[in-house]
C-alpha positions in Angstrom: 150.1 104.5 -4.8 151.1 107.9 -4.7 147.9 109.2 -4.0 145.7 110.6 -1.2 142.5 109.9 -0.1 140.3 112.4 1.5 139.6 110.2 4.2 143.3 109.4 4.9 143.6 113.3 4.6 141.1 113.7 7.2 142.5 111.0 9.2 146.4 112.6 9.2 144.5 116.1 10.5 143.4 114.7 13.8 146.6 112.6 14.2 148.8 115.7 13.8 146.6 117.5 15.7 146.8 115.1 19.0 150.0 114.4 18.3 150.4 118.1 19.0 148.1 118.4 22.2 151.2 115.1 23.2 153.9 117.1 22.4 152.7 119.9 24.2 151.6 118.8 27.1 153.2 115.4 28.9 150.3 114.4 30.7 148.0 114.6 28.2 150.3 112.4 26.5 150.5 109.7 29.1 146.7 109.6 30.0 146.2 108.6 26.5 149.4 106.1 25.6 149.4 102.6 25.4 150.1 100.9 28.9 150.0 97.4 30.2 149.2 97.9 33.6 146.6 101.1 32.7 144.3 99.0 30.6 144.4 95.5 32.5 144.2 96.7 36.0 142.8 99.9 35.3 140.3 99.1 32.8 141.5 102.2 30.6 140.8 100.4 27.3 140.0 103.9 25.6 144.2 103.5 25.5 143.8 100.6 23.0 142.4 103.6 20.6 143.9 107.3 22.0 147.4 105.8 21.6 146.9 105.3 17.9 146.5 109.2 17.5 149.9 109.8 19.5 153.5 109.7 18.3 156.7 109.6 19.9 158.1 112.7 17.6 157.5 114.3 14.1 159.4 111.8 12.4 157.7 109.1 13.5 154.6 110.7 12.6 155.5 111.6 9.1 156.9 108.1 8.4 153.3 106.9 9.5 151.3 109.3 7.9 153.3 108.7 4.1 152.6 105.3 4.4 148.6 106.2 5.3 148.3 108.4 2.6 150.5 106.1 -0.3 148.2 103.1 0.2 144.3 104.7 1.3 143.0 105.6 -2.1 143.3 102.3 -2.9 141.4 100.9 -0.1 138.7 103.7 -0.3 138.0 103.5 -3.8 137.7 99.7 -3.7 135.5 99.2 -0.5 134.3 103.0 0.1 134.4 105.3 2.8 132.9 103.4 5.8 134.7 100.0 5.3 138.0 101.7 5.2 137.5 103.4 8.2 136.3 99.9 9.6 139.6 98.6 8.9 141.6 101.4 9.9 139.8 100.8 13.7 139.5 97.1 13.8 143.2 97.0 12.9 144.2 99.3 15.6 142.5 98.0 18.0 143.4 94.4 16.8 147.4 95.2 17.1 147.1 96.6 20.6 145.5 93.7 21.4 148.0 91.4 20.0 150.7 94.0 21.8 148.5 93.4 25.3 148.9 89.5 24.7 152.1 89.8 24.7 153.2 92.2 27.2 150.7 90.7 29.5 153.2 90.0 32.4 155.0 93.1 31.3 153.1 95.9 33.6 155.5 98.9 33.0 155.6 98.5 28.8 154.5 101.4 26.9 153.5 102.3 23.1 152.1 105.0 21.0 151.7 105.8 17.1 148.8 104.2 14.7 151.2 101.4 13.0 148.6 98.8 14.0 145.6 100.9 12.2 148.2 101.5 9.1 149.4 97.7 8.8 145.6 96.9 8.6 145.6 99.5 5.5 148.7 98.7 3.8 148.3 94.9 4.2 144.2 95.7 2.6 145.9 97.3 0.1 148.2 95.0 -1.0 145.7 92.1 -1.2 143.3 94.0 -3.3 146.4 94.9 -5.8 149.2 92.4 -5.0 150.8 93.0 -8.4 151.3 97.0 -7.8 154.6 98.3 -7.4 156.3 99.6 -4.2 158.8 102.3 -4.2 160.2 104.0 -0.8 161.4 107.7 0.1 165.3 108.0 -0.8 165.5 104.2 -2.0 166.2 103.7 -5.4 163.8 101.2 -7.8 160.6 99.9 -6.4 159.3 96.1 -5.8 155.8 93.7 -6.3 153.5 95.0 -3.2 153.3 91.4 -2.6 157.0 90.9 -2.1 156.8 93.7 0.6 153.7 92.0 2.2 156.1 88.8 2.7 159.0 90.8 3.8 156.8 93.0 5.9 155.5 89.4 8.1 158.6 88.3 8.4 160.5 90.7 9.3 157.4 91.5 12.3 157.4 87.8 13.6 161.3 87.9 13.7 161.2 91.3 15.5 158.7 89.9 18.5 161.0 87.1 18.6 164.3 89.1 19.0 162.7 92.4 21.3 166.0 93.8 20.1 164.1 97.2 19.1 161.8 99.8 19.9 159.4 99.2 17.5 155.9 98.0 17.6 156.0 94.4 15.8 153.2 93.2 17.7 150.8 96.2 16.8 152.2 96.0 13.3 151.4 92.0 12.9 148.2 91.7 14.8 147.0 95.2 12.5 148.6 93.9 9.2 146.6 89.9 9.9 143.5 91.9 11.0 143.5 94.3 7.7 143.8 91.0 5.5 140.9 89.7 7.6 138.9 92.3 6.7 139.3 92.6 3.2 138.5 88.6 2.7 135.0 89.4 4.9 134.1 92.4 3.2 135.0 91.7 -0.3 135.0 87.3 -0.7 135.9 87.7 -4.4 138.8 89.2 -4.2 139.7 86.3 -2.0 138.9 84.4 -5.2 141.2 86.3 -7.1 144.3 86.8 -4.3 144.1 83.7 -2.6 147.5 83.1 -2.9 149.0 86.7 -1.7 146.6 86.2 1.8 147.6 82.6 2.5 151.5 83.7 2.0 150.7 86.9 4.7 148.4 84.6 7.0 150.1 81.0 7.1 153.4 81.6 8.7 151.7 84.5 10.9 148.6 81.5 12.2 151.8 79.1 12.4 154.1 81.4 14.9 150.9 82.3 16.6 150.2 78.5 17.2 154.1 78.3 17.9 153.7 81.1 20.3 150.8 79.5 22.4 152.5 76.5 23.0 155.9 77.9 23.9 155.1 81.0 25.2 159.1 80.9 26.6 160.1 81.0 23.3 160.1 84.9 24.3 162.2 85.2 26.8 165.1 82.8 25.2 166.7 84.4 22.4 167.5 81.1 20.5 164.8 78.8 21.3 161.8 78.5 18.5 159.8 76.1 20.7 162.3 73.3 20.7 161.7 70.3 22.6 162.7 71.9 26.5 164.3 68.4 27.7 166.7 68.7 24.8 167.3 72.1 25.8 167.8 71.6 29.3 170.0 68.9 28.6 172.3 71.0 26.8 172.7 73.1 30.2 175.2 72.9 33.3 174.6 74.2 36.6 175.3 73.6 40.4 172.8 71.6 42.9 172.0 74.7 44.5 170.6 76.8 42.0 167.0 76.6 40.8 166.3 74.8 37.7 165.3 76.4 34.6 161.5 75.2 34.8 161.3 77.5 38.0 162.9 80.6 36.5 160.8 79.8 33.3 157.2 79.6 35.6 158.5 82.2 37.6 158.7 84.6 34.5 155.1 83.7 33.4 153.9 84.5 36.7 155.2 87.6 37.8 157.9 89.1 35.1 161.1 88.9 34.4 161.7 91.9 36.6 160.8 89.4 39.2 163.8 87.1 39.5 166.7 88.4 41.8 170.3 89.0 40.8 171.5 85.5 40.9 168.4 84.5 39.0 169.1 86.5 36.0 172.7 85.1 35.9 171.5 82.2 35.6 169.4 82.7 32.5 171.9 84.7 31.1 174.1 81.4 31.4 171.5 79.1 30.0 171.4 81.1 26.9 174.8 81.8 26.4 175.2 78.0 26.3 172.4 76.9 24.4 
């Protein structure tokens, strides 16, 4: 997986290039990044595809643009030029979309880099050659690309959970899910072939996504996975006067965490110190 593609070539060009134009000048930089409150109240949903051409600093671009260029040949050569590009799109469009669902109440959250459009690739990759071998820059010996793909969804679903990081899970889960999608629509027999290696990428993503829906508070308390919320509540302490947890809770969904006053965020701090 060494290789390059020449359209993973051409697609690193442009990147570099915008990424550039960002560098150089700050407002062209933040016209173009992801923003919550840009694309839902300002209907700016060119963002949900500019962003993916803009990166935070060289590094993060280079560490993007390896992984582009180790895992595109295989994609191009096995479904040609126009359905990787396909992928590449969908699967940046698809992770900012996952990022917007879940930053919805979150008006001031920002992103940039094409990690959605290169989970989409990597992911397509990996199901059309789940037995290929995966080595990394500077790390010694090299594992099954289907080990990765596992490794890769958990590690994203447990990163959303947590938020204790900078980095994109959302865009790289929703791209990685929509990249798998796209393989099993454009190519059925290899879903034939690698059923296994999509249902171990897409089951436990559908089932936190389904998790997700019904507890959507699962987010904002660290240690709750969507645990019944009576027991939960039972579990906590607090004086007459304060507001309950189901207000803070409906409170958050509403308006934001930034929402809650002083007191209010004390509170929640106690209720998950003591869960």
């Amino acid at each position: 997986m060494g290789e390059s593609s020449f359209v993973g070539t051409v697609i690193l060009l442009i990147t570099g290039l915008v990424t550039y134009q960002g560098f150089r000048d700050s407002s062209y930089r933040y016209d173009y990044i992801f923003d919550v409150d840009k694309i839902l109240r300002g209907k700016e949903y060119i963002r949900l595809i500019s962003s993916g051409f803009l990166h935070a600093n060289w590094i993060h671009f280079g560490f993007n643009m390896i992984a582009l260029l180790g895992f595109s040949l295989s994609v191009e050569n096995s479904l040609g030029t126009f359905n990787y590009l396909l992928i590449y799109f969908i699967s940046m469009i698809g992770g900012n979309l996952f990022a917007l669902y879940i930053h919805k109440e979150h008006g001031d959250y920002r992103a940039l880099g094409a990690s959605g459009a290169i989970s989409g690739i990597v992911l397509a990759s990996i199901v059309l050659l789940p037995s290929a071998e995966i080595s990394f820059i500077l790390i010694p010996g090299s594992m099954p690309s289907w080990v990765f793909a596992i490794l890769f969804v958990l590690i994203s679903i447990w990163g959303i959970k947590s938020q204790e990081d900078n980095i994109g899970h959302e865009a790289h889960l929703g791209g990685a899910v929509i990249g798998v999608l796209c393989v099993l629509i454009l190519q059925p027999t290899t879903f034939m072939q690698n059923w296994w290696i999509a249902a171990l990428i897409l089951v436990p993503t559908i089932l936190f996504l389904i998790l997700l829906i019904r507890s959507p508070n699962m987010l904002i308390i660290s240690n709750y996975w969507g645990d019944d919320i009576q027991k939960f509540k039972a579990k906590l302490k607090q004086n007459d006067e304060d507001p309950d947890l189901d207000y803070l809770l409906d409170k958050i969904n509403k308006k934001g965490i930034d929402s809650l006053s002083r007191r209010e965020k004390e509170l929640l701090d106690n209720y998950r110190k003591n869960l």
